[in-house]
C-alpha positions in Angstrom: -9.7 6.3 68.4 -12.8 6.7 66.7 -13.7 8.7 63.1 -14.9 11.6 65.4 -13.0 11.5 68.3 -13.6 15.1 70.3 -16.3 15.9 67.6 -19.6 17.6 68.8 -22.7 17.0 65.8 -25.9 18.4 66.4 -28.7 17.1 65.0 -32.4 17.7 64.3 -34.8 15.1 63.5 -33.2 13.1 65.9 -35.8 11.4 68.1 -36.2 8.7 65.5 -35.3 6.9 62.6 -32.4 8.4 60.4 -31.3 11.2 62.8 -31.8 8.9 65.9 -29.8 6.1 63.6 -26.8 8.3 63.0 -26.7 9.9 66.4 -26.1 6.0 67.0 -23.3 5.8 64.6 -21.8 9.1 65.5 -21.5 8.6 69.1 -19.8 5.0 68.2 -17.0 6.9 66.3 -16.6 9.1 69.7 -18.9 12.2 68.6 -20.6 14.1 71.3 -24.1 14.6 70.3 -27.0 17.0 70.9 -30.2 15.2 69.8 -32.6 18.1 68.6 -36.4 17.5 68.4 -40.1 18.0 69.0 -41.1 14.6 70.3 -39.6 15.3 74.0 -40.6 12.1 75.7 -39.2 10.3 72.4 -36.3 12.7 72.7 -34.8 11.9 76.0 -35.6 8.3 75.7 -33.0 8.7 72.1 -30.4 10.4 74.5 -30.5 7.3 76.8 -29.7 5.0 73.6 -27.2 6.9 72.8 -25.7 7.1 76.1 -25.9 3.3 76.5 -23.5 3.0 73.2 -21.2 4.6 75.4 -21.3 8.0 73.6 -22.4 11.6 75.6 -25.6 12.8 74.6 -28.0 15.9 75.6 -31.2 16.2 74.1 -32.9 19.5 73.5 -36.4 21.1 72.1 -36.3 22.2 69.0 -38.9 23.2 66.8 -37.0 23.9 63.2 -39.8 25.5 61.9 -39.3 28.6 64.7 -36.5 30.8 64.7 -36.7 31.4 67.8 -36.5 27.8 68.8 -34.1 26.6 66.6 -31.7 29.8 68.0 -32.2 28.8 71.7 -31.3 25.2 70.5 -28.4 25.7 69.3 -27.2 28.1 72.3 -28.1 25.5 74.4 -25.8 22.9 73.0 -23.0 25.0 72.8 -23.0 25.9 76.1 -23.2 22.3 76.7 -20.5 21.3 75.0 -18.4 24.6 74.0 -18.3 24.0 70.0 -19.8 22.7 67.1 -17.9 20.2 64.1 -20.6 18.7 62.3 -24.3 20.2 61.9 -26.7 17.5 60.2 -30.0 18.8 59.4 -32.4 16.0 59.3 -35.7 17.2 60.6 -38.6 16.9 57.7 -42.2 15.7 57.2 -43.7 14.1 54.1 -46.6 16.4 54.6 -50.0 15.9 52.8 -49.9 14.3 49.5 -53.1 15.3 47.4 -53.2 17.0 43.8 -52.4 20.7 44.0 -56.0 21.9 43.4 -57.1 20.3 46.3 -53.7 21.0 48.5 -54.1 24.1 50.8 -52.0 27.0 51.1 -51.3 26.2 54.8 -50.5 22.6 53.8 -48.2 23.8 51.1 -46.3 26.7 53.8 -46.2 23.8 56.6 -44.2 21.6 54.4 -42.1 24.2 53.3 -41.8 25.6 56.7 -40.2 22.5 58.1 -38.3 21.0 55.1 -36.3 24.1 53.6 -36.8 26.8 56.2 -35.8 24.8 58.6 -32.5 23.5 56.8 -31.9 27.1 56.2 -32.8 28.3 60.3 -30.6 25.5 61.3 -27.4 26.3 59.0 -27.9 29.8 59.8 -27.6 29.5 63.7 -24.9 26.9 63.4 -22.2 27.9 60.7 -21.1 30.7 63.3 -20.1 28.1 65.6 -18.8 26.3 62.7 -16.5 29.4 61.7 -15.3 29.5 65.2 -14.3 25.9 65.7 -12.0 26.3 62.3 -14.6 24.0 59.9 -16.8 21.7 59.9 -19.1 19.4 58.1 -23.2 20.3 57.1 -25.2 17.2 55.8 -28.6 17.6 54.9 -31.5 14.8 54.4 -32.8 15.9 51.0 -34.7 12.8 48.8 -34.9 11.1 45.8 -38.0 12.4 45.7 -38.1 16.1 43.9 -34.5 15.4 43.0 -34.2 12.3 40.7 -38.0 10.9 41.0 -41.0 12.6 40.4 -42.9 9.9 41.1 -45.0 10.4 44.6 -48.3 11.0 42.9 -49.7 14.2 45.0 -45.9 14.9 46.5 -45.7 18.7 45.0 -44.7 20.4 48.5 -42.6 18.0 49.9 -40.3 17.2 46.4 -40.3 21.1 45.9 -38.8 21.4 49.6 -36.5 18.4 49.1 -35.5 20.2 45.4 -35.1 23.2 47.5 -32.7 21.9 49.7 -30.5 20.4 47.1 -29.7 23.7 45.4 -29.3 25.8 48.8 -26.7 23.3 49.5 -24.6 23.8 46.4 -25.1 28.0 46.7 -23.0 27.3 50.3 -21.3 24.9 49.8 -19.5 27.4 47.6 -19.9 30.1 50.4 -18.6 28.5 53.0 -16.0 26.7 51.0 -12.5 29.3 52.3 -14.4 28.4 55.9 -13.5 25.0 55.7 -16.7 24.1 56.3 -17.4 21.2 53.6 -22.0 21.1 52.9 -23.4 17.5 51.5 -27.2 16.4 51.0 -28.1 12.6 51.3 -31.2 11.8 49.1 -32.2 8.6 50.9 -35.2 6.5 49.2 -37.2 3.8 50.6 -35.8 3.6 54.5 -37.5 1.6 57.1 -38.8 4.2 59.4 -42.1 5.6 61.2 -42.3 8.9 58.2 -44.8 7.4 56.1 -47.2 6.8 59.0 -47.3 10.7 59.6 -48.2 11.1 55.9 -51.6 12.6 54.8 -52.6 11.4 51.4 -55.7 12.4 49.9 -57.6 11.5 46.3 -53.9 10.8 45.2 -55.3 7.8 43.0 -56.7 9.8 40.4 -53.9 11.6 39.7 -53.0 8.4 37.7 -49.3 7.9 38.6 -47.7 4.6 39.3 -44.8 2.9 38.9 -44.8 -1.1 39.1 -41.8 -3.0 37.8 -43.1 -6.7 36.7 -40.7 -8.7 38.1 -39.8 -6.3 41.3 -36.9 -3.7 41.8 -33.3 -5.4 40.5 -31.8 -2.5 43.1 -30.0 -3.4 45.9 -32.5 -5.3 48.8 -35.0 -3.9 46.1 -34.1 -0.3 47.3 -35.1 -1.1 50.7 -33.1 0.4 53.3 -32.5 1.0 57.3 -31.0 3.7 58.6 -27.9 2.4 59.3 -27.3 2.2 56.2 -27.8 6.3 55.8 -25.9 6.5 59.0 -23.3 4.9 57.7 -22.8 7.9 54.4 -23.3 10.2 56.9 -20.2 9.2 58.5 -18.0 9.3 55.7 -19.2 12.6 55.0 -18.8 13.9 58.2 -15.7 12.9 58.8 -12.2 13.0 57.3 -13.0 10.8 54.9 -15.2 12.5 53.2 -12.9 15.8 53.6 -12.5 16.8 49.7 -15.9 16.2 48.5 -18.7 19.1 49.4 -21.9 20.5 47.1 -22.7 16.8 46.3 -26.0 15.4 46.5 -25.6 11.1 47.3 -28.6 9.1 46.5 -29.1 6.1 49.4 -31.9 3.7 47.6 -29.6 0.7 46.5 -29.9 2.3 42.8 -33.9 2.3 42.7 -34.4 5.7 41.6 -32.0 5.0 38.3 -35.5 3.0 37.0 -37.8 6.2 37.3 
């Protein structure tokens, strides 16, 4: 029997890269999983993957950014699969990355929009569910960025959102604490995925900052990481391994961000 056995996780993001890699890891653990994203085409094809591991899968539109649509998403998996145990909210963007003169308000509110009101939108349609199935488990893809790097010359929105996630998550994991309901935020750094080609950066080399180690990162791979290997945390949070530790933040980068 697997880690999740009769487990249903919903996730956002999940079309690709880390949320597409733990839907993986879930559904080999015996997790029923509703892939939530924007990218439909990518979406469905993801659900197919998952399927082929063996594990049930529906995928659904869900724009995290909307209320509305992240609402209906979460009816619709439900009354797919009756309940919800683990709720991982993965969706983000890196956003633009230019110095904050030059970065516009509706860059700045976009960012914000999808990173930390959407972690908010998606906890706050899902812990219901949660309450009602007894517990649960709430993971959210925070950084290293904004959190224990400041490094990302131009990165002002995004390491605000990803700071910004990291303390919501402590204010409920203490809230939902008598629920059962246990609330974790993985801060993954350099993961091998297709985020960075959807960044913006702009005049971000006269800002000045850079970090260059001599003789290359002593981390782990050189804190290079897949998303298996943030798949694989994600596990042992979300299940009953992980089932006295909540309001923790775990840094994934091989120990890379200890240096900056």
């Amino acid at each position: 029997m697997g880690m999740l056995e009769g487990k249903v996780a919903f996730i956002t993001g999940a079309a690709s890269g880390i949320g597409l890699g733990t839907a993986k890891r879930f559904a080999t653990e015996g997790a029923r999983i509703v892939l939530a994203d924007l990218q439909d085409e990518d979406g469905e094809k993801a659900a197919r993957e998952v399927e082929a591991l063996g594990g049930e899968a529906f995928y659904v539109h869900c724009d995290v950014s909307s209320d509305e649509s992240v609402r209906t998403a979460v009816e619709r998996a439900v009354e797919r699969f009756g309940r919800l145990d683990i709720v991982f909210a993965n969706a983000g963007i890196n956003g633009v990355w230019t110095p904050v003169d030059e970065l516009t308000p509706e860059e700045w509110s976009k960012t914000i929009s999808i990173n930390l009101t959407g972690t908010y939108l998606t906890v706050h349609y899902t812990v219901p569910h949660l309450k009602a199935a007894g517990g649960g488990s709430i993971l959210i893809t925070s950084s290293v960025n904004g959190t224990r790097t400041f490094s990302s010359p131009g990165a002002s929105a995004y390491s605000t959102s990803k700071a910004g996630q990291v303390a919501f998550m402590k204010m409920i994991a203490l809230e939902l604490g008598r629920s059962h309901i246990r609330v974790n935020a993985i801060c993954p750094g350099l993961i091998h995925t297709n985020i960075q080609e959807r960044t913006e950066q702009r005049d971000t080399e006269q800002l000045g900052i850079e970090v260059e180690l001599p003789k290359g990162s002593p981390a782990l791979n050189e804190g290079e990481g897949d998303p298996i290997d943030v798949a694989d945390v994600c596990l042992f949070l979300a299940s009953d391994l992980g089932r006295h530790v909540s309001g923790v933040e775990i840094f994934v980068d091989g120990g890379a961000s200890l240096l900056r």
